[in-house]
Structure formats: structure tokens, C-alpha cells
N, C-alpha and C positions, 0 to 999 in steps of 0.2 A: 169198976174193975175192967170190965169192956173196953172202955172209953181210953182207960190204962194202955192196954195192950194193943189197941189200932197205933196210937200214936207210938209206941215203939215199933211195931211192925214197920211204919213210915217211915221211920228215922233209921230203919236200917235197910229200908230201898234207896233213898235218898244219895248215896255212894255211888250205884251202880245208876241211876237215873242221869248222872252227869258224866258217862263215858259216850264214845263217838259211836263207836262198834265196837261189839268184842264179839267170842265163841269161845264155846265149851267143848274139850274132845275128850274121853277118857276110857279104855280099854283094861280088860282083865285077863287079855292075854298077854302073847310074847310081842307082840308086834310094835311096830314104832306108830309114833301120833303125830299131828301136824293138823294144824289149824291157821286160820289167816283172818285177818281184820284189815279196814281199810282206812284212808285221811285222803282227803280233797283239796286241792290245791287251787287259788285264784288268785292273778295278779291283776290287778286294776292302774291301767295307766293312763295318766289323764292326755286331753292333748294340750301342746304348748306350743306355741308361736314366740319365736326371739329376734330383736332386729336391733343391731348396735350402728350406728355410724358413727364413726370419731371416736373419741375416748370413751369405755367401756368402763364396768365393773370387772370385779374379778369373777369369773366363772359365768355363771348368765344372772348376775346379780344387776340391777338397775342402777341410773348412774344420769342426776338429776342434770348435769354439766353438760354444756352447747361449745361445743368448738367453733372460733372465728377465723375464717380463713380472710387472711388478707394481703391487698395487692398495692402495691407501692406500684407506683407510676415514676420513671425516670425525666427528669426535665427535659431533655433531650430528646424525650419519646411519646410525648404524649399526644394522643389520635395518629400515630404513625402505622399502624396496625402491627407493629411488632409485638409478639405475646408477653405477658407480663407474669413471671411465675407467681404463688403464691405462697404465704409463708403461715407457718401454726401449721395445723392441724396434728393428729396422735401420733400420727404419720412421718411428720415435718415435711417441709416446703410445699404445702399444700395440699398435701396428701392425707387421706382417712382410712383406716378399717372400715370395710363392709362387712357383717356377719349375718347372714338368714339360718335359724334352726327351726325346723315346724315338720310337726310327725302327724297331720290329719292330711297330707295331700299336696297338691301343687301351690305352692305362693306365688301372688303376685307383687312385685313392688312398683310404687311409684310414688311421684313428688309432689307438691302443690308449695304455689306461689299467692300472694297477696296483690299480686301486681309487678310493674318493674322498679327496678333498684333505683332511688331516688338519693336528690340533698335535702328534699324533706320541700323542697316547692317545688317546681315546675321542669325541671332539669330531670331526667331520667335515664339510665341506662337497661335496654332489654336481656331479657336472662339471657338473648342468644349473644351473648359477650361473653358468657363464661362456659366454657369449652370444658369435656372433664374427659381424663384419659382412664380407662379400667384395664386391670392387667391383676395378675394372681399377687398375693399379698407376701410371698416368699417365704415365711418361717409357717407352715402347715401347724396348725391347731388339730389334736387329736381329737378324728372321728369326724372333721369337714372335708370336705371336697376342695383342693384348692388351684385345682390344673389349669382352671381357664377366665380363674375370678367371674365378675358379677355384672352386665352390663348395667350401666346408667340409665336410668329410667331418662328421656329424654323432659326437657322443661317446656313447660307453656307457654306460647307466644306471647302472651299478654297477663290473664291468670288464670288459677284456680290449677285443674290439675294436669300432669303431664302426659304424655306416655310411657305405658307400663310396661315394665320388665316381669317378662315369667320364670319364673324357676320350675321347672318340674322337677317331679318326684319322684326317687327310686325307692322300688316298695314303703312307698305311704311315706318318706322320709323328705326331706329335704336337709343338706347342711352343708350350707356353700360359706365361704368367704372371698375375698378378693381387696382388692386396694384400689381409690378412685383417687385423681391428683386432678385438682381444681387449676385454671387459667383462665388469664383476662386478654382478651383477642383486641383490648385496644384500639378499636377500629371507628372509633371519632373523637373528636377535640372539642372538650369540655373546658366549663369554666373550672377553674379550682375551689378545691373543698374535698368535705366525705361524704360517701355516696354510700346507702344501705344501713347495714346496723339490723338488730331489731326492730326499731322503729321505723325505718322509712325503705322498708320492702325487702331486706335484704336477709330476710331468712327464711330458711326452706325447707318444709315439714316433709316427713318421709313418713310414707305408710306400711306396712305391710298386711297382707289378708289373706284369708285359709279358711277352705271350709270349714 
């Protein structure tokens, strides 16, 4: 019978064992009552780092697709060093979205090459043939910065990595966009063919980093 009545006893703590807080006020007179309880509030937000160049997903969703930016050479112009636009990119005629989002601090961006843009033997053109102009991207995405776009991390002479563009950070934030438009400066006479691709040095890995 003991044994009985603990185990009811429990089961009717067991109710009030899963409240946060409470209080009891109760008077026998005339007077008014008033009592108070409390709840705790935490938001946990992680940090994220986001870097689009070229065609993006929707939102900050990933987006497995490389844009080819490429440059048609005029018969008439080839090694004249007249500039040669470019064509593709999300942008069109050669031009990309830039997007940086990162909420730990200052990002830094920059590029890295394999080497110079080849026909896949011995012919080679240096990254310093493609020229990139940055300027603000004109349709502003809610909650980026978009006043003064994103400089181009400059490219390496020969390989590996470039120099790097800073973005600082307003209060812990970063969220810049901008627009880069790709050129080929043309500036020696090659033999004919195609030169880069995937394969033979003509793509260019972008980083971004945060504490």
C-alpha cells in the first residue's frame, strides 16, 4: 500500500515538474494580486559565407553550372591590339554577377589560375590579355550593397593565385554585389585555333575566405 501511494504522489508532481516557472499568490483580503513568471529567449545563427560569380541559384541556393565567356577574334584584327568584347556570360557580352554574403567579418576574394591560357601545346596566351572592367550591377538585390560593385581580384602572372580583393565589414556583415565584364586586349598574332577551355588553362577558380 505504501509502495501504492509514492507512486501516485509522483504522478501527480510529474505535471508541475515540466513547467519553466511559475508562482503562487493568494490573498484574503480586499486587495488585488499579481504575480510574474519568466521564458528565455536564444537565437543561434550560424555564420555563412556566399560567393556567386556568373549564373547563380535562386536565393543563396548552389548552382553546379560554369559560365564560358568567350572571345571571337575578327580576321581583320587579329594581334592588332584592338579589344575584343566578350560574349555569354549571366550578364551577357561578357559580363557576370558578383555576389559576396558573409556575416563573420571581413572577406577576402581572389582568383587562382593553372597557368596561361593555351591551344593545348606550346602556344600560350597570359591571363594579362584579359582585362575585366567592375562597375555596380544596376538592379540592387535586397539587403546588398550595390553602389560601388566589387573590384576584380587581379590575375597571376603566370600561376596559382592572384591578388586579393578585401571587402570589409559593416558590423560583422558583408553583402556586396557588382558586375565584372570580361575583354581580350588582343595584343599578339597567333596562330589559329582555340585557346583555353577547361582543359588547357582557361579557367579561373574564385575563392572567397572569412574568419
Amino acid at each position: 500500500m505504501t509502495r501504492l501511494l509514492l507512486v501516485a504522489a509522483l504522478a501527480a508532481l510529474a505535471p508541475l515538474a515540466a513547467l519553466a516557472e511559475s508562482s503562487f499568490t493568494s490573498t484574503t483580503g480586499s486587495g488585488g494580486l499579481s504575480t510574474s513568471a519568466k521564458l528565455d529567449f536564444t537565437i543561434t545563427v550560424p555564420k555563412v559565407l556566399f560567393l556567386q560569380v556568373g549564373t547563380g541559384g535562386p536565393g543563396f541556393t548552389g548552382n553546379a553550372a560554369v559560365d564560358n565567356i568567350a572571345f571571337d577574334v575578327p580576321a581583320g584584327s587579329v594581334g592588332t591590339g584592338t579589344t575584343v568584347s566578350g560574349t555569354n556570360g549571366d550578364q551577357t557580352n561578357g559580363a557576370v554577377t558578383i555576389r559576396v554574403l558573409g556575416n563573420s567579418g571581413t572577406v577576402t576574394l581572389n582568383n587562382a589560375v593553372t597557368g596561361p591560357i593555351s591551344d593545348g601545346g606550346a602556344i600560350t596566351v597570359p591571363w594579362s590579355q584579359i582585362a575585366v572592367a567592375s562597375a555596380p550591377l544596376g538592379s540592387t538585390t535586397p539587403g546588398f550593397d550595390n553602389f560601388s560593385g566589387i573590384a576584380h581580384p587581379l590575375f597571376s602572372a603566370s600561376s596559382g593565385n592572384g591578388t586579393a580583393t578585401t571587402l570589409a565589414a559593416t558590423g560583422g556583415l558583408v553583402r556586396r554585389e557588382g558586375k565584372w565584364t570580361f575583354s581580350y586586349l588582343n595584343g599578339a598574332t597567333l596562330p589559329s585555333g582555340t585557346y583555353g577551355g577547361s582543359a588547357n588553362g582557361g579557367r579561373v577558380i574564385y575563392t572567397a575566405t572569412a574568419p
